[in-house]
N, CA, C and O of each residue as an XYZ file, in Angstrom:
764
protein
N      67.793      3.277    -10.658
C      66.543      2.929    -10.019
C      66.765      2.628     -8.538
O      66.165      3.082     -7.564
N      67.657      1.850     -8.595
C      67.951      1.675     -6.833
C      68.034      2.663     -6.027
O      67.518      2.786     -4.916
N      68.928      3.622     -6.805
C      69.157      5.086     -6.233
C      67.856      5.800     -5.353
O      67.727      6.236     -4.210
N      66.941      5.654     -6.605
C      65.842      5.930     -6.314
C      65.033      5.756     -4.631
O      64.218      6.576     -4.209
N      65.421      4.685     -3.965
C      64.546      3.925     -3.321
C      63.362      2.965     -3.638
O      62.767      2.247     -2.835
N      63.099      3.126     -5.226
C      61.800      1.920     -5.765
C      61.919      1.292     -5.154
O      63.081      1.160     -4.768
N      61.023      0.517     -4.639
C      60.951     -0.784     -4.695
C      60.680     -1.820     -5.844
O      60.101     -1.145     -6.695
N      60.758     -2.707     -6.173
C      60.501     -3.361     -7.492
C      60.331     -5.047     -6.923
O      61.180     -5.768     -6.400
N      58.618     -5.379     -7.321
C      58.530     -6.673     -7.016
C      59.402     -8.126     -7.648
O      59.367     -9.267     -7.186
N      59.978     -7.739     -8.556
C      60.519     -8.780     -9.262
C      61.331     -8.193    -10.884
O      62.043     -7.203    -11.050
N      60.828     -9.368    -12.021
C      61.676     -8.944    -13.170
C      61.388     -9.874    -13.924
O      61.266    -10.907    -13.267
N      61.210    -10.029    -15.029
C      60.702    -11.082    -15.944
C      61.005    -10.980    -17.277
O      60.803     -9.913    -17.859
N      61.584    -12.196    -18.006
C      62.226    -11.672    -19.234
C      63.107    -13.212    -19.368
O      63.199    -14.064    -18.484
N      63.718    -13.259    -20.788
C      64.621    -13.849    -21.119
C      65.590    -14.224    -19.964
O      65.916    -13.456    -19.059
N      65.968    -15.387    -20.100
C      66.654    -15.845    -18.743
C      68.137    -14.869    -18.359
O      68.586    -14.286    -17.373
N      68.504    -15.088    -19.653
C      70.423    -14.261    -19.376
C      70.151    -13.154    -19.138
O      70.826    -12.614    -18.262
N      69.034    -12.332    -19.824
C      68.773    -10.591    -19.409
C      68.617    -10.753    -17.751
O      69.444    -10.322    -16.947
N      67.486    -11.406    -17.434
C      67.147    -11.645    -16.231
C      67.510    -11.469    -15.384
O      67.255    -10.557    -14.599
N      68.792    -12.994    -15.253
C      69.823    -13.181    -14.158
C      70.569    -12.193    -14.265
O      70.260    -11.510    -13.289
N      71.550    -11.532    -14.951
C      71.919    -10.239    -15.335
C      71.830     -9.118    -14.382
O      72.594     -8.776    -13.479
N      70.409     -8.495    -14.911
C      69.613     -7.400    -13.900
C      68.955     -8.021    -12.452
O      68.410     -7.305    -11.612
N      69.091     -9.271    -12.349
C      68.518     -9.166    -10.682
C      70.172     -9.484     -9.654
O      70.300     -9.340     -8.438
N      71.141     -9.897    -10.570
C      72.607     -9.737     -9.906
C      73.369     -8.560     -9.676
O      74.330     -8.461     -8.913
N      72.771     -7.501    -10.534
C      73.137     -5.901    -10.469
C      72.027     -5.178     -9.202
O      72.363     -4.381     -8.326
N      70.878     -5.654     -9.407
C      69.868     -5.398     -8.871
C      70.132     -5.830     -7.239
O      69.919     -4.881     -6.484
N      70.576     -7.144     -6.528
C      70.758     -7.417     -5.600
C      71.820     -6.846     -5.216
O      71.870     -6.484     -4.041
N      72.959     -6.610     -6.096
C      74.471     -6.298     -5.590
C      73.651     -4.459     -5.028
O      74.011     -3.956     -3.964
N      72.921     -3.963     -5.666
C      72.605     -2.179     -5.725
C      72.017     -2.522     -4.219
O      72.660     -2.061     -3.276
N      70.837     -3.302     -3.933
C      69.741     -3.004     -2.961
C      69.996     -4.463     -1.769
O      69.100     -4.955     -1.082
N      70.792     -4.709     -1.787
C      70.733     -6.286     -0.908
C      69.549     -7.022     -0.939
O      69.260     -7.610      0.103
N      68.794     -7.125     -1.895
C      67.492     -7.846     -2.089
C      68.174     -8.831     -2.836
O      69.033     -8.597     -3.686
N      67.494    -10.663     -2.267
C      67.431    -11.911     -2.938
C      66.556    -11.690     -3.803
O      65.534    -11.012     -3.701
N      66.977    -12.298     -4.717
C      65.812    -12.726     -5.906
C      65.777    -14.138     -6.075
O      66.734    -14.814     -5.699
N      64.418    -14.842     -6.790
C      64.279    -16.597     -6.512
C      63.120    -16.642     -7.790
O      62.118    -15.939     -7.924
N      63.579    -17.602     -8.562
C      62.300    -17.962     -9.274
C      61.194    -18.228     -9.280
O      60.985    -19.244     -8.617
N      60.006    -17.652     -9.880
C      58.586    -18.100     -9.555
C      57.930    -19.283    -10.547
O      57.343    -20.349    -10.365
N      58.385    -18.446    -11.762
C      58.343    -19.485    -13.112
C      59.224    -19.075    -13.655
O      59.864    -18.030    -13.774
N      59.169    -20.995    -14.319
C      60.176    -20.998    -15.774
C      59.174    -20.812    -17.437
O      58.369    -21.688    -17.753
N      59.312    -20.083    -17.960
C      58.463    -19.582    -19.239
C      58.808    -20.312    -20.470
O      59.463    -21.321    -20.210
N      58.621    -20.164    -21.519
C      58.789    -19.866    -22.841
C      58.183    -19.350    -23.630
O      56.954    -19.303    -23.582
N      59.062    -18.701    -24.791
C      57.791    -17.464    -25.427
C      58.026    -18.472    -27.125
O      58.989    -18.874    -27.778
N      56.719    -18.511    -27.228
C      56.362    -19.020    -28.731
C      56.041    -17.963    -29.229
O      55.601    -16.890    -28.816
N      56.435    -18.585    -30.604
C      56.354    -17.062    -31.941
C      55.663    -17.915    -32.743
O      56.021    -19.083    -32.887
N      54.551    -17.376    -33.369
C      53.930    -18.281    -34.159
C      53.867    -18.204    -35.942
O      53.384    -17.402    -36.742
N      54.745    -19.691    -36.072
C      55.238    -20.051    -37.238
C      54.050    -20.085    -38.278
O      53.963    -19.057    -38.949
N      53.074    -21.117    -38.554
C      51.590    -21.273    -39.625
C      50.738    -21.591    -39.026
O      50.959    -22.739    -38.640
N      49.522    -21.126    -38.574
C      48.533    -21.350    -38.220
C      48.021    -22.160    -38.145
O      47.782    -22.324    -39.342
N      47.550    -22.975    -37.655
C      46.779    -24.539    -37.864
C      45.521    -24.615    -37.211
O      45.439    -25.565    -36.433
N      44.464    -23.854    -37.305
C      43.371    -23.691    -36.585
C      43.068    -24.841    -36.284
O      42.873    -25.443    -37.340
N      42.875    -25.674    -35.197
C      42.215    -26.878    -35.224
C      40.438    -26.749    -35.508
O      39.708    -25.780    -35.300
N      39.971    -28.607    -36.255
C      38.901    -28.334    -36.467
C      38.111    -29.569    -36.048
O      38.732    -30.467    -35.480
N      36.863    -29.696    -36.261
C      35.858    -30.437    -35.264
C      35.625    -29.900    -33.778
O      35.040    -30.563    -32.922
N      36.071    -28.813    -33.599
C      35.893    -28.573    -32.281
C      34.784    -28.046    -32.430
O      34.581    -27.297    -33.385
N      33.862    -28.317    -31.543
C      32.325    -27.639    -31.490
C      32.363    -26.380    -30.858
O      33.106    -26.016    -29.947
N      31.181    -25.549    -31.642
C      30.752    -23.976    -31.238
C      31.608    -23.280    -32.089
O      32.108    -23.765    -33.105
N      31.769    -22.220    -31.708
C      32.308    -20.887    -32.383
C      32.943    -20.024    -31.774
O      33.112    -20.161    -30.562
N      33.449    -18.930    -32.447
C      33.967    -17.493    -31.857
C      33.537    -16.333    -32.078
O      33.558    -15.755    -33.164
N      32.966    -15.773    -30.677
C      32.752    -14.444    -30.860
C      33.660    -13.032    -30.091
O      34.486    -13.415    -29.262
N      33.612    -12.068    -30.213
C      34.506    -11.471    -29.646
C      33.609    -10.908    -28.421
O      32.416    -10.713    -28.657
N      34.056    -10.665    -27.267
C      33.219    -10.166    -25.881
C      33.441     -8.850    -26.137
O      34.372     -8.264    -26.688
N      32.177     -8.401    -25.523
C      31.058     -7.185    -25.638
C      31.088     -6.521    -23.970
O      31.888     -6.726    -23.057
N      30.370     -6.016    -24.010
C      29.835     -4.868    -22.576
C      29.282     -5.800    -21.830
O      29.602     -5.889    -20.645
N      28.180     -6.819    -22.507
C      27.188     -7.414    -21.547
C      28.581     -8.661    -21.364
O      28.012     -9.713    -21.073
N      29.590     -8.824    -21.405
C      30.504     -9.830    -20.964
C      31.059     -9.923    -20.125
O      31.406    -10.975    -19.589
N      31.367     -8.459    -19.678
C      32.389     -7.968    -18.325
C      32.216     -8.727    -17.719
O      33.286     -9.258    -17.420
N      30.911     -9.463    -17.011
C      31.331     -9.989    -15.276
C      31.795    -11.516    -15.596
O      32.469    -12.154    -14.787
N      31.297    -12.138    -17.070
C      31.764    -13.345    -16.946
C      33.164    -13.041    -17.164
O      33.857    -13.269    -16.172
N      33.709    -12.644    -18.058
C      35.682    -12.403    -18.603
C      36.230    -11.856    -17.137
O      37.421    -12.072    -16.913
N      35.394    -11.102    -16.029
C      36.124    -10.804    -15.073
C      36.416    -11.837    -13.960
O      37.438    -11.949    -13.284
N      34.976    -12.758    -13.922
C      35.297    -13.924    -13.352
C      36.171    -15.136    -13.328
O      36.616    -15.924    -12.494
N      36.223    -14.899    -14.827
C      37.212    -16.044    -15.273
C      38.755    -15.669    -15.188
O      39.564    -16.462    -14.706
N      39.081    -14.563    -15.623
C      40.265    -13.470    -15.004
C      40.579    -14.078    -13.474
O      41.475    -14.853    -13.138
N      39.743    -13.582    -12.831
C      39.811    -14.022    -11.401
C      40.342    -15.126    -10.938
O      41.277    -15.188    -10.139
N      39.539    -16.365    -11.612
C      39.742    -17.642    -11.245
C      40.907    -17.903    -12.313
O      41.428    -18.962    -11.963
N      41.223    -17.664    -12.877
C      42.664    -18.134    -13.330
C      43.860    -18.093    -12.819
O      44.797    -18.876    -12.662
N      43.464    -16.314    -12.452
C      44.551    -15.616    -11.341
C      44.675    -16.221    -10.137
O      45.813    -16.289     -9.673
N      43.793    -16.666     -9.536
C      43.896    -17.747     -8.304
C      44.707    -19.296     -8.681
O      45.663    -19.881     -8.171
N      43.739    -19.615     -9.899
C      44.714    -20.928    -10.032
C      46.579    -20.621    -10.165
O      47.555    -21.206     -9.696
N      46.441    -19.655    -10.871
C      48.177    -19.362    -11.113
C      49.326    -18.593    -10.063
O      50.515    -18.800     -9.822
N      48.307    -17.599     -9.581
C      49.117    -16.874     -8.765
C      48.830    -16.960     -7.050
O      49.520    -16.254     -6.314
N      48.002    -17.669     -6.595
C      47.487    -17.905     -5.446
C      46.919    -16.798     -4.860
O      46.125    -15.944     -5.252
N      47.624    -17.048     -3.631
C      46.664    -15.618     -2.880
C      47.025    -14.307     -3.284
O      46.358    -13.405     -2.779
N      47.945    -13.983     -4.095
C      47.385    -12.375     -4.811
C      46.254    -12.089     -5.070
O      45.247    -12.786     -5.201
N      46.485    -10.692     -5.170
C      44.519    -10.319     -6.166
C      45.137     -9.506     -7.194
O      46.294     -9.109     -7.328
N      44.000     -9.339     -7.945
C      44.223     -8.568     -9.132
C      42.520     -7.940     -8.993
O      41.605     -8.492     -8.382
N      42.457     -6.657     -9.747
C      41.163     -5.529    -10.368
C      40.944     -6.478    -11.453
O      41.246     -6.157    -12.603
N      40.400     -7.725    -11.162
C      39.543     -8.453    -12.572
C      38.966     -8.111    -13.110
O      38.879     -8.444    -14.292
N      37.972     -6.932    -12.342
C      36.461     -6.188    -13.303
C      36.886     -5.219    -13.817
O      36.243     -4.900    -14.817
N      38.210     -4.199    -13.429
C      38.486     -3.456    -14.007
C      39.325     -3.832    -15.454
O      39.148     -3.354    -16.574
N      40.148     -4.705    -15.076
C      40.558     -5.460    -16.362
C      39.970     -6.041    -17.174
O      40.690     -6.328    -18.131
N      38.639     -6.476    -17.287
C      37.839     -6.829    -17.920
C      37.113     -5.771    -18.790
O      37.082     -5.635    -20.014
N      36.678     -5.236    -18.033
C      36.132     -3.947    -18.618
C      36.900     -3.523    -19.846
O      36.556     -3.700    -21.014
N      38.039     -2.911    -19.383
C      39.126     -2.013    -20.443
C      39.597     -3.638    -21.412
O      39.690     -3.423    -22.621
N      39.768     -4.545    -21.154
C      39.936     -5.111    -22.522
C      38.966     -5.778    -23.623
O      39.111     -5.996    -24.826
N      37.806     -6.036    -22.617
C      36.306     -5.842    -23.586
C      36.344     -4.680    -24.510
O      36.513     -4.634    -25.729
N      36.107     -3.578    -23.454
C      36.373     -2.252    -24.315
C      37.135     -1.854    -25.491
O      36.922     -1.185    -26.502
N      38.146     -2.541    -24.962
C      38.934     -2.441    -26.506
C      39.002     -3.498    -27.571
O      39.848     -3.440    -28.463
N      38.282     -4.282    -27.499
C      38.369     -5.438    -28.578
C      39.350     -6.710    -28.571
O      39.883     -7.481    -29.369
N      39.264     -6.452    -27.095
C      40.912     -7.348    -26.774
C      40.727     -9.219    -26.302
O      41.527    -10.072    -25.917
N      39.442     -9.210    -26.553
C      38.576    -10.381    -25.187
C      37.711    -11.303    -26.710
O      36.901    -10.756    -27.458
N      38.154    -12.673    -26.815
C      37.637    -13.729    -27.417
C      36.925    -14.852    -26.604
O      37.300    -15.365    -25.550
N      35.824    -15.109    -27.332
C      34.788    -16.239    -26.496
C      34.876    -17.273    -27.568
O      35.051    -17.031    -28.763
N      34.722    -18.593    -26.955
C      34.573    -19.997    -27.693
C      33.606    -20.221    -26.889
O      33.701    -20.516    -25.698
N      32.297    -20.039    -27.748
C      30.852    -20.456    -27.308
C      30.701    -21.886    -27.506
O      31.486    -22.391    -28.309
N      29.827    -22.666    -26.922
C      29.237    -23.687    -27.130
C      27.915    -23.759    -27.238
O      27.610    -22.785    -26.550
N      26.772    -24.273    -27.656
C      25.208    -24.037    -27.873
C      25.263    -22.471    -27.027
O      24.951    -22.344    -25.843
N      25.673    -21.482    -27.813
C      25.465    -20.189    -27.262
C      25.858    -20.201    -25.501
O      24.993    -19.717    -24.771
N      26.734    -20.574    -25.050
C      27.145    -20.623    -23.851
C      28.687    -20.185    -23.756
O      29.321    -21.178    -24.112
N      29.579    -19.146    -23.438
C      30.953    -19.665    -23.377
C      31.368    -20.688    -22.756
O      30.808    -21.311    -21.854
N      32.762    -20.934    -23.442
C      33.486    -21.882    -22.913
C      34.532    -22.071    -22.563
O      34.957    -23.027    -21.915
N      35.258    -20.862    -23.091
C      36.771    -20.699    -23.194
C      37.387    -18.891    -23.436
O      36.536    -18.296    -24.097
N      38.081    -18.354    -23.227
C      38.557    -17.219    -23.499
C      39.894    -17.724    -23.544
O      40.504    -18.661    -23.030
N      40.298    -16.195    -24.830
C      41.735    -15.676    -25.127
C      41.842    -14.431    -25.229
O      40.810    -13.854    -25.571
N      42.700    -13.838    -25.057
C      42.972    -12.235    -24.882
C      44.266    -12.005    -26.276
O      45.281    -12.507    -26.759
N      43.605    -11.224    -26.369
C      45.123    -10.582    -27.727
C      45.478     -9.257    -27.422
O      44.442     -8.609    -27.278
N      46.426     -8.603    -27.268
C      47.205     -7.611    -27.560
C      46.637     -6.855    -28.617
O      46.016     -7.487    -29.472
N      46.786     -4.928    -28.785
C      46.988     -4.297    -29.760
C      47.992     -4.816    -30.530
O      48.832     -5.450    -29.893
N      48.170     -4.730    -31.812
C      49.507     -4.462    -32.420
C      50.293     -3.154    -32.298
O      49.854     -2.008    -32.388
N      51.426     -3.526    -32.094
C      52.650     -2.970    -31.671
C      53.815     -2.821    -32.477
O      54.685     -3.659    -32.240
N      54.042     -2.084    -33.260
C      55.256     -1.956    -33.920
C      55.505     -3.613    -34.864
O      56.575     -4.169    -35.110
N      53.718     -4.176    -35.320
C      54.028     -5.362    -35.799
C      53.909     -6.672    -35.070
O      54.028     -7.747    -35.659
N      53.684     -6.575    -33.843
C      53.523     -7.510    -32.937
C      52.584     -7.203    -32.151
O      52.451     -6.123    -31.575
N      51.634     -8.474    -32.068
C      50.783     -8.645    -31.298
C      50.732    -10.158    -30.162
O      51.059    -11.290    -30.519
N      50.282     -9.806    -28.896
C      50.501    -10.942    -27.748
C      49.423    -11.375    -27.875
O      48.459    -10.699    -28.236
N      49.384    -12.957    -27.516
C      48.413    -13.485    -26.779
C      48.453    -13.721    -25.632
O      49.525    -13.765    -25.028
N      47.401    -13.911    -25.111
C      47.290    -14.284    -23.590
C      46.533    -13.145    -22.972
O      46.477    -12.099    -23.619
N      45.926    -13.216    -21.767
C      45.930    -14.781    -21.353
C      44.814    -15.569    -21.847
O      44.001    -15.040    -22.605
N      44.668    -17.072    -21.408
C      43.853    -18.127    -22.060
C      43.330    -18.807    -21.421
O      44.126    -19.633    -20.975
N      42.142    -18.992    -21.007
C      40.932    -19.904    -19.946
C      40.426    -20.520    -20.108
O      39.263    -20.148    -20.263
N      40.632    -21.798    -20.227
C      39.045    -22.698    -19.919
C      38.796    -22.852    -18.126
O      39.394    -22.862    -17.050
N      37.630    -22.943    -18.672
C      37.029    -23.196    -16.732
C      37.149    -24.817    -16.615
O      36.966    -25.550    -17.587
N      37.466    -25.272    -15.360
C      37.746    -26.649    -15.324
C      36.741    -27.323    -16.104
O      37.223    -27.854    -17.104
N      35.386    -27.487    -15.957
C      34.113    -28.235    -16.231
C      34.650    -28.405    -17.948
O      34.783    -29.534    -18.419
N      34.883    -27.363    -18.646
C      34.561    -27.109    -20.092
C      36.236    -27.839    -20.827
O      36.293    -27.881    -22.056
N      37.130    -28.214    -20.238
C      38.506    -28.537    -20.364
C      38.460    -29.548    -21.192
O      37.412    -30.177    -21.336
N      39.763    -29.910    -21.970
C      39.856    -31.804    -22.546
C      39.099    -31.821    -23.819
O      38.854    -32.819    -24.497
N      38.598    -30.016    -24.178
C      37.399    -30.684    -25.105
C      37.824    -29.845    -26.533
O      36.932    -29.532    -27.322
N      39.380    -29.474    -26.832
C      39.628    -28.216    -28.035
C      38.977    -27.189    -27.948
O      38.451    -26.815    -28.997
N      38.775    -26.416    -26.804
C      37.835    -24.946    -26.881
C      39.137    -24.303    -26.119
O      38.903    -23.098    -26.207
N      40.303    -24.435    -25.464
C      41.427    -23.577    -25.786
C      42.151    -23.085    -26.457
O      42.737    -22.011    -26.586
N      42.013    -24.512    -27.147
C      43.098    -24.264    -28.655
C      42.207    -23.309    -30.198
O      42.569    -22.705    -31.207
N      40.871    -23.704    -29.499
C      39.992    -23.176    -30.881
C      40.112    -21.696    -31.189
O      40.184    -21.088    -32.257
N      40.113    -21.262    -29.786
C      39.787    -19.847    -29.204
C      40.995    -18.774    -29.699
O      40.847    -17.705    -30.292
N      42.477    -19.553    -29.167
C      43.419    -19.094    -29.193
C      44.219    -18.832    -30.736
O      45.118    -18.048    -31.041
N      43.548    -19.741    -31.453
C      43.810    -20.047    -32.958
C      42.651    -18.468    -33.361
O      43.207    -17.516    -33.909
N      41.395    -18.381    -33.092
C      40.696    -17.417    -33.387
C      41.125    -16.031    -33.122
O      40.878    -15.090    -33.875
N      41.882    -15.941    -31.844
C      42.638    -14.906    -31.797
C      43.284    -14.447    -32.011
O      43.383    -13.225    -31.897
N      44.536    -15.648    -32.693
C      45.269    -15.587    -33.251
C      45.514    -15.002    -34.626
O      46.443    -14.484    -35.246
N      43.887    -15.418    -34.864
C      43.529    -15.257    -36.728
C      43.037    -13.787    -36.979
O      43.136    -13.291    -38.101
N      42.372    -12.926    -35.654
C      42.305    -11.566    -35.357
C      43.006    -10.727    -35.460
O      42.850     -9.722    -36.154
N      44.272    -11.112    -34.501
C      45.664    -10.632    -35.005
C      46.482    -10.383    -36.096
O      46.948     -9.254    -36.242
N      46.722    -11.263    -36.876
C      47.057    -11.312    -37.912
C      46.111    -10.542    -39.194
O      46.692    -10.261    -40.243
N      44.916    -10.288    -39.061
C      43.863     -9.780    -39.504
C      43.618     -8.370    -39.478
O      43.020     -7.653    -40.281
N      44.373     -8.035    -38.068
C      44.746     -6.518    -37.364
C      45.598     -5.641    -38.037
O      45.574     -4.411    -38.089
N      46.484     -6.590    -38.632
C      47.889     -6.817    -39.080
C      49.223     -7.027    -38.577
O      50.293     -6.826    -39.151
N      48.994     -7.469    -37.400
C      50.191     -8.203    -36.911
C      51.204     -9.144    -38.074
O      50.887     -9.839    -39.039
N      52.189     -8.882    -37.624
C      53.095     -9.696    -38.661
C      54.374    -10.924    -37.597
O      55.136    -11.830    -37.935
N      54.005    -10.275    -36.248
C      53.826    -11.497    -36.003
C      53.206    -11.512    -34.626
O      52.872    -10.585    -33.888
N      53.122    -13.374    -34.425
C      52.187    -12.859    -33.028
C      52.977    -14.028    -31.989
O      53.593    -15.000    -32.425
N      52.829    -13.741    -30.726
C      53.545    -14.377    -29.605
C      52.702    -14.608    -28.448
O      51.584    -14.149    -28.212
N      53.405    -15.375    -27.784
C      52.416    -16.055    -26.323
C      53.754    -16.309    -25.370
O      54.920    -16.525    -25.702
N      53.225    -16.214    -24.240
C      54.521    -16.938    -23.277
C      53.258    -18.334    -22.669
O      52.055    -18.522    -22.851
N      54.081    -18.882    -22.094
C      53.478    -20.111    -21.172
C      54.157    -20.780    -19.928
O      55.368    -20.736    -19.710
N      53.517    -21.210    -19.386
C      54.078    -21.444    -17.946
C      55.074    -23.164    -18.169
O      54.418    -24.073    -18.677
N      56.106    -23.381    -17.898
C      57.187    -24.466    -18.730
C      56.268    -25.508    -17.344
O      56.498    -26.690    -17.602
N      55.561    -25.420    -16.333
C      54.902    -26.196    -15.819
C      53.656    -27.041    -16.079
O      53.231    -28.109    -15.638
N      53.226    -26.110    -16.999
C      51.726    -26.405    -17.540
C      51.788    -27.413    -19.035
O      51.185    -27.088    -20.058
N      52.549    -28.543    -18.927
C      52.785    -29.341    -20.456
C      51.474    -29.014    -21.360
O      51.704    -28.404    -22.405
N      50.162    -29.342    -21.081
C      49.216    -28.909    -21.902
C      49.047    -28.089    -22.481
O      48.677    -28.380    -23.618
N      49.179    -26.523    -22.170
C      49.168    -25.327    -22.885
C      50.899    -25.190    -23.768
O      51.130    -24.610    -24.828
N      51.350    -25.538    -23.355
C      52.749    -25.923    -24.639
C      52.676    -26.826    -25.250
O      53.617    -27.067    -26.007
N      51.487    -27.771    -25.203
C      51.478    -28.995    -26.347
C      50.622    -28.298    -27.512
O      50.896    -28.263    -28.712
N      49.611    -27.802    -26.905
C      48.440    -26.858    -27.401
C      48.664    -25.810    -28.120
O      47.844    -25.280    -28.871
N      49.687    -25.493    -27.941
C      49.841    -24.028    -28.563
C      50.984    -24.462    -29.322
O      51.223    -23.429    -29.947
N      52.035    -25.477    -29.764
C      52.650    -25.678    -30.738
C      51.766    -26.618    -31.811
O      52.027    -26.560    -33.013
N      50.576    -27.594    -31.236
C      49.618    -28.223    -32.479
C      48.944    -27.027    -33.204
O      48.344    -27.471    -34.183
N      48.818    -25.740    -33.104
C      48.350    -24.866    -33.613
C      49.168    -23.933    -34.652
O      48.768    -23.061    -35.423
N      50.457    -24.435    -34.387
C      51.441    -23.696    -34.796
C      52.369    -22.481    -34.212
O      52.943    -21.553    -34.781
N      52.306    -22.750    -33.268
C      53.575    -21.953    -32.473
C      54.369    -22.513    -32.313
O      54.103    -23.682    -32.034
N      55.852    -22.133    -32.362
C      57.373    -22.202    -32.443
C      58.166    -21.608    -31.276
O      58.351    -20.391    -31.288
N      58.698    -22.408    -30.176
C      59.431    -22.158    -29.166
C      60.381    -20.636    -29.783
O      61.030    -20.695    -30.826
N      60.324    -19.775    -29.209
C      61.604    -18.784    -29.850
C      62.770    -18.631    -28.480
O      63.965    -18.427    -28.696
N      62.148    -18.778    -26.966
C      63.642    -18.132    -26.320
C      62.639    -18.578    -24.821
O      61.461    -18.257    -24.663
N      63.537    -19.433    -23.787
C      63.135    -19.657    -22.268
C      62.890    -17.981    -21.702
O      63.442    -16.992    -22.184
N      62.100    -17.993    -20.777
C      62.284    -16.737    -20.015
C      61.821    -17.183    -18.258
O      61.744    -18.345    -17.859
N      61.629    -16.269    -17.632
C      61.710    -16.696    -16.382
C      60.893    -15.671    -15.720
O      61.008    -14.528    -16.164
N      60.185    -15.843    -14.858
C      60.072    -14.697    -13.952
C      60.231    -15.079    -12.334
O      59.773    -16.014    -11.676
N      61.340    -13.598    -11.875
C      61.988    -13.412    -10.600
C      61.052    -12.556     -9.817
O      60.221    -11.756    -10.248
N      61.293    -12.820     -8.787
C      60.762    -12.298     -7.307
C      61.921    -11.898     -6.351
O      62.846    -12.699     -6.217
N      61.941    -10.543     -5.576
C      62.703    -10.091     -5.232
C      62.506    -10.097     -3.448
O      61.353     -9.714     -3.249
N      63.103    -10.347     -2.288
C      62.754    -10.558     -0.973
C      63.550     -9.730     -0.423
O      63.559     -9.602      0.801
């Protein structure tokens, strides 16, 4: 690849693969590499839908695009700063495909989760939104459990999430539901 001239923004993965390929990677191209995040990927052990959480789940539709793209958006800002991302286009194509979960409240959303096709048996979650206002209240965890329960429904045999090792809440959240730490990962940035 170096050979090539690519350029390549970064690398993300299990930590030892990681460091690995961005030490081959720097030695090939004289590019530093530096951590952005520290990860972990949960594999999810038994389900534990949480309950009392108010509203429901529905899966997003056509007429959903601009809210799932908005919220896309504003997540992507909270996490990645001033990058951009094609939110509406990403919205679109995973509406489209059945990929986009809502946790309504009195018929209002409140929360989104995204699931993965299944894959050779595996299906991803992520990503996962509440909007600040709607937070603190189990409509992440409800959502993500619903998607979860999609998956598995799909026939996933098994299903996974990564999470940001900064964000304690969404790793408290997503093991009360039943996810199981399986392996740190990291993602690198290359200068």
């Amino acid at each position: 690849m170096a050979q090539t001239g690519r350029f390549l923004p970064g690398a993300n993965g299990e930590i030892a693969a990681v460091g690995e390929f961005c030490r081959y990677w720097s030695a090939a191209t004289g590019c530093r590499s530096e951590r952005r995040r520290a990860m972990r990927m949960y594999r999810l052990g038994r389900l534990a839908a949480p309950n009392r959480v108010q509203g429901h789940c529905r899966q997003a539709g056509p007429a959903d695009v601009e809210l799932v793209a908005g919220w896309l958006a504003e997540l992507h800002h909270e996490t990645r700063g001033g990058t951009t991302i094609d939110a509406r286009g990403l919205a679109s194509r995973r509406c489209a495909a059945g990929e986009i979960w809502l946790w309504t409240d009195a018929q209002r959303p409140v929360s989104l989760a995204a699931r993965s096709a299944v894959v050779a048996g595996v299906a991803r979650i992520g990503p996962v939104y509440t909007p600040r206002p709607s937070r603190g209240r189990g409509f992440g965890s409800a959502v993500t459990a619903s998607a979860t329960r999609a998956a598995l429904e799909d026939g996933a045999a098994e299903v996974v999430l990564y999470t940001d090792l900064a964000n304690p809440t969404s790793n408290t959240i997503y093991q009360a539901i039943g996810y199981v730490p399986d392996h740190d990962a990291e993602e690198r940035v290359f200068s």
